[in-house]
C-alpha positions in Angstrom: 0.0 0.0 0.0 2.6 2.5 0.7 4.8 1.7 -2.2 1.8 2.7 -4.7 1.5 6.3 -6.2 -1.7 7.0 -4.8 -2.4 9.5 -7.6 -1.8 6.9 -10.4 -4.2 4.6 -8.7 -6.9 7.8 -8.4 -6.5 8.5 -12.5 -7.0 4.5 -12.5 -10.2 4.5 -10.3 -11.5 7.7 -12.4 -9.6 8.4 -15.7 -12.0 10.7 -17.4 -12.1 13.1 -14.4 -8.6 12.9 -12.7 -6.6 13.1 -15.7 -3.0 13.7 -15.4 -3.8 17.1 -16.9 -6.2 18.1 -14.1 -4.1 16.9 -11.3 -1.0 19.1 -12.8 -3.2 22.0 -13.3 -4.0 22.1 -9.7 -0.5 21.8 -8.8 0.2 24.7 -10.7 -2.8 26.3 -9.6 -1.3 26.1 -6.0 2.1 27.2 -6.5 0.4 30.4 -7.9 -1.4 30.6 -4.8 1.8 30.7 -3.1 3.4 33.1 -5.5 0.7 35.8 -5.4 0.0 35.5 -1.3 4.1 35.9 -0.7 4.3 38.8 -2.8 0.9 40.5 -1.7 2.6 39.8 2.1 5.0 41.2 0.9 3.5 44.5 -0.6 1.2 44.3 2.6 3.2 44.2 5.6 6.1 46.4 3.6 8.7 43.7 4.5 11.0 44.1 1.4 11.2 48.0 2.4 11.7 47.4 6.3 14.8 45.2 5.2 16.2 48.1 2.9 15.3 50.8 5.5 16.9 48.3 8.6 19.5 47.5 6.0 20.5 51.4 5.4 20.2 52.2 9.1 22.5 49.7 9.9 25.4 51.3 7.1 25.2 54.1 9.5 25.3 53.1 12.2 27.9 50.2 11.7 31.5 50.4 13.1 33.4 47.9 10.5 32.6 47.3 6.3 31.6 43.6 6.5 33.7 42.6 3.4 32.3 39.7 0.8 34.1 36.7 2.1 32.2 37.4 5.6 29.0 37.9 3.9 29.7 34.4 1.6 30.4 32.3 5.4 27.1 34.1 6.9 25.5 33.0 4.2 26.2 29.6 4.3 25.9 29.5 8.4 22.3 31.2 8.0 21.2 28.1 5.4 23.1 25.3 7.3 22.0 26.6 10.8 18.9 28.5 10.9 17.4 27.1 8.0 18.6 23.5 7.5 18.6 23.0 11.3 16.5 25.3 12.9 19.4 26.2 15.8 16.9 29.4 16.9 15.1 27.0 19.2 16.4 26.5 22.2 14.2 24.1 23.2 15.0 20.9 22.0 11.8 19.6 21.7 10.6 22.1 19.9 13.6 22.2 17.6 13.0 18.6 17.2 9.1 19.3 16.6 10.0 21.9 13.8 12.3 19.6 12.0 10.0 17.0 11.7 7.2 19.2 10.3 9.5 21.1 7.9 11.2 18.5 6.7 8.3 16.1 6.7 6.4 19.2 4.5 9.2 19.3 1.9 9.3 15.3 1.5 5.2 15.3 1.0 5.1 18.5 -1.3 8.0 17.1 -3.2 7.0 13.7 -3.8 3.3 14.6 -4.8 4.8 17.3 -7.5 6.9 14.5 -8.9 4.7 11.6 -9.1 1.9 14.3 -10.6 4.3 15.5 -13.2 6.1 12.5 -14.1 4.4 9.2 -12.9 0.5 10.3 -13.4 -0.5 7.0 -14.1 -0.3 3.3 -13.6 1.4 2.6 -16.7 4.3 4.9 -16.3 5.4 2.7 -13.5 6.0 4.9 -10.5 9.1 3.5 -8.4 8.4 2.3 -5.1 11.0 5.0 -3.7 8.5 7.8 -4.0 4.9 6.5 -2.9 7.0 5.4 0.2 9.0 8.6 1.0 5.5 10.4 0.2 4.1 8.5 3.1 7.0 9.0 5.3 6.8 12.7 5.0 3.2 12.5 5.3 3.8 11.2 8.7 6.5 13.1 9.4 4.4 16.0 9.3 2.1 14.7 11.5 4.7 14.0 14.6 6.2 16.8 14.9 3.1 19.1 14.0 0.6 17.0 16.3 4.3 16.9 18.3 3.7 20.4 18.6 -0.2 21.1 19.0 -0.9 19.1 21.8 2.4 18.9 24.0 4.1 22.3 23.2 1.7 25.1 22.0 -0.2 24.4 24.7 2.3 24.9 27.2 0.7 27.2 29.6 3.7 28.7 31.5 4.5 30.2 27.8 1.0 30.5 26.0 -1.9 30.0 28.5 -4.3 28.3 26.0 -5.3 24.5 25.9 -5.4 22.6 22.7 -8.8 23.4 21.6 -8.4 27.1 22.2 -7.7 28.1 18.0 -6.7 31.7 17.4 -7.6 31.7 14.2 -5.4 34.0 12.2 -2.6 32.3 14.3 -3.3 28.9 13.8 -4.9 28.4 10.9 -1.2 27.5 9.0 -0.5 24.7 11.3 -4.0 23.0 11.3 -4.7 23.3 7.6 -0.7 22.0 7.5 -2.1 19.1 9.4 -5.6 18.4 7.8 -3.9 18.5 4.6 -1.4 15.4 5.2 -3.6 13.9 8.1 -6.7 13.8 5.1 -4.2 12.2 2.4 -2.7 9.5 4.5 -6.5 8.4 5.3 -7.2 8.6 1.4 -4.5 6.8 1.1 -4.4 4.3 3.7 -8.8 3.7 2.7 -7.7 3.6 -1.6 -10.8 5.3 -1.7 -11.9 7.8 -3.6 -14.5 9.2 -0.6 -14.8 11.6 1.6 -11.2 11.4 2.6 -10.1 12.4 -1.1 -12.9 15.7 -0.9 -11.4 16.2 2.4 -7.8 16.3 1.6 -7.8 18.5 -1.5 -9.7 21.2 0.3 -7.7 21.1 3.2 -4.8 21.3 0.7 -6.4 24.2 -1.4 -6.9 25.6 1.9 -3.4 26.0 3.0 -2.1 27.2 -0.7 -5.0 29.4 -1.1 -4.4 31.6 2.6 -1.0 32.3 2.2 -2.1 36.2 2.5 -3.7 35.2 6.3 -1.3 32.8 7.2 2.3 32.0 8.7 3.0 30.6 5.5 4.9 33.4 3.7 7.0 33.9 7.5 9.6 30.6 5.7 10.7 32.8 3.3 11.3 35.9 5.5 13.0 33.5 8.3 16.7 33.2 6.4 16.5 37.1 4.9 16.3 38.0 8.8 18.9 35.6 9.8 21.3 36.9 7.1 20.5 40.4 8.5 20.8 39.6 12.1 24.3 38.2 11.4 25.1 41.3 9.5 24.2 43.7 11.9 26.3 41.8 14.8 29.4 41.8 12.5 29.1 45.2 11.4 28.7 46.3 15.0 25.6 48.4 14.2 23.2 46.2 16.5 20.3 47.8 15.3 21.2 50.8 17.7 21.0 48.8 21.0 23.6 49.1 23.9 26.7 46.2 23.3 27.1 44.2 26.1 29.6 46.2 28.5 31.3 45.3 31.5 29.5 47.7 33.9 32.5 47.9 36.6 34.8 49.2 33.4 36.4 52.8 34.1 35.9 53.1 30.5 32.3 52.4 30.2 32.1 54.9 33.3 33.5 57.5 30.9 31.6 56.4 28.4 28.2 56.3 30.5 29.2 58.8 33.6 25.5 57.6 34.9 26.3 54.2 35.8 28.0 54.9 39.2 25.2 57.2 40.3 22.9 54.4 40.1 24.9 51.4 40.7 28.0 52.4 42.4 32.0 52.0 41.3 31.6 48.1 41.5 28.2 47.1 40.6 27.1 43.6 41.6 26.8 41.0 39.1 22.8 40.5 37.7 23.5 37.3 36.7 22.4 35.0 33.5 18.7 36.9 33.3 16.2 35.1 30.8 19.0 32.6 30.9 18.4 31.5 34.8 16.4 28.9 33.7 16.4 26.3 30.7 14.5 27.4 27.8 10.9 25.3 28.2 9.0 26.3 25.0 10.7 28.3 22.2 
């Protein structure tokens, strides 16, 4: 069961309405979706001019040129930590959580474009491989996004909600993430071409069609503001917030003659902060 295309079996079960053309259109049809809601976000929320504006700010108000070789190295550490890894969670759990459902997501969307495109039928022959890794993303997905919706989000020292509490503006990415593969494996799993099937494309339409309401368009801001945050470190700019001084310094006395006044020559140490305790949720 897992090793068969389930779309190739669906043009099989109804061959003059799920044609290879139809399923492909759709797919298209999606990564339009995706296309237009990004760059309507984009346009909407003025994200494209807040990085040029933070970008130009920071020139200003940076202490060091960060030459190209730097920028080449913080490139590749954003994509092999923030984005292929997901290091901004210092949770591990809900690192872990993340991973499954990105990876998972890429796996599932992946596999369905490529056994659309290129296996639509049974003839063509699909190889095991795909049907199989289609399935394992599937429920890759699921772990970590299920992972996440009953054990983490609803930590209430951090969020305060139960499960069944649904923001929906907030949440409406991550369930629609989950109807959608939750819907397919049960199509799958029933070969049926039911409610399950009706279930899982609108679920999926869903999800592609709300990328304007969603968190959706937020995975291709995450490495752009990454990138930037590294800059901005390098550069020394820190988006115009205090670097971390040694408060019993005679220099940073000099620098900030206030300090004494309101902490004395020698002021006590304040200790780790947010730090105190192990990160619990994000």
């Amino acid at each position: 069961m897992i090793t068969t295309n389930p779309f190739a079996q669906l043009n099989a079960q109804s061959p003059d309405i799920f044609t290879p053309g139809v399923m492909q259109t759709y797919i298209v049809l999606m990564i339009l979706f995706v296309i237009a809601g990004t760059l309507f976000d984009v346009w909407h929320k003025k994200s494209a001019k807040y990085f040029s504006m933070n970008t130009e700010k920071g020139k200003k108000n940076a202490k060091r040129e960060v030459n190209s070789a730097e920028r080449k190295d913080m490139m590749v550490k954003t994509v092999t930590s923030e984005v292929l890894t997901s290091s901004e969670f210092s949770n591990p759990k809900r690192r872990l959580s993340h991973l499954l459902t990105m990876y998972g997501f890429i796996i599932f969307v992946a596999t369905t474009a490529i056994m659309i495109f290129a296996y639509p039928t049974i003839a063509d022959g699909t190889p095991a491989i795909l049907p199989l890794l289609w399935h394992l993303g599937a429920l890759m997905l699921c772990g970590g996004g299920y992972w996440f919706w009953f054990a983490i989000r609803v930590d209430v020292a951090a969020e305060g909600k139960p499960w069944y509490k649904i923001a929906p503006r907030a949440d409406m990415f991550i369930l629609s993430l989950l109807a959608t593969c939750t819907f397919a494996l049960l199509w799958s799993f029933t070969s049926g071409m039911g409610i399950f099937l009706i279930l899982f494309v609108a679920s999926a339409t869903f999800l592609f069609s709300t990328v304007i309401w969603s968190k959706f368009a937020h995975m291709f801001f995450k490495p752009a503001a990454a990138f930037e945050k590294r800059v901005i470190q390098a550069d020394g700019s820190n988006e115009g917030l205090p670097g971390d001084f040694d408060l019993s310094s005679k220099e940073v006395h000099e620098k900030f003659p206030d300090i004494p006044t309101y902490m004395g020559d020698t002021p006590a140490d304040m200790g780790p902060g947010i730090r105190r305790e192990p990160a619990r949720h994000y």
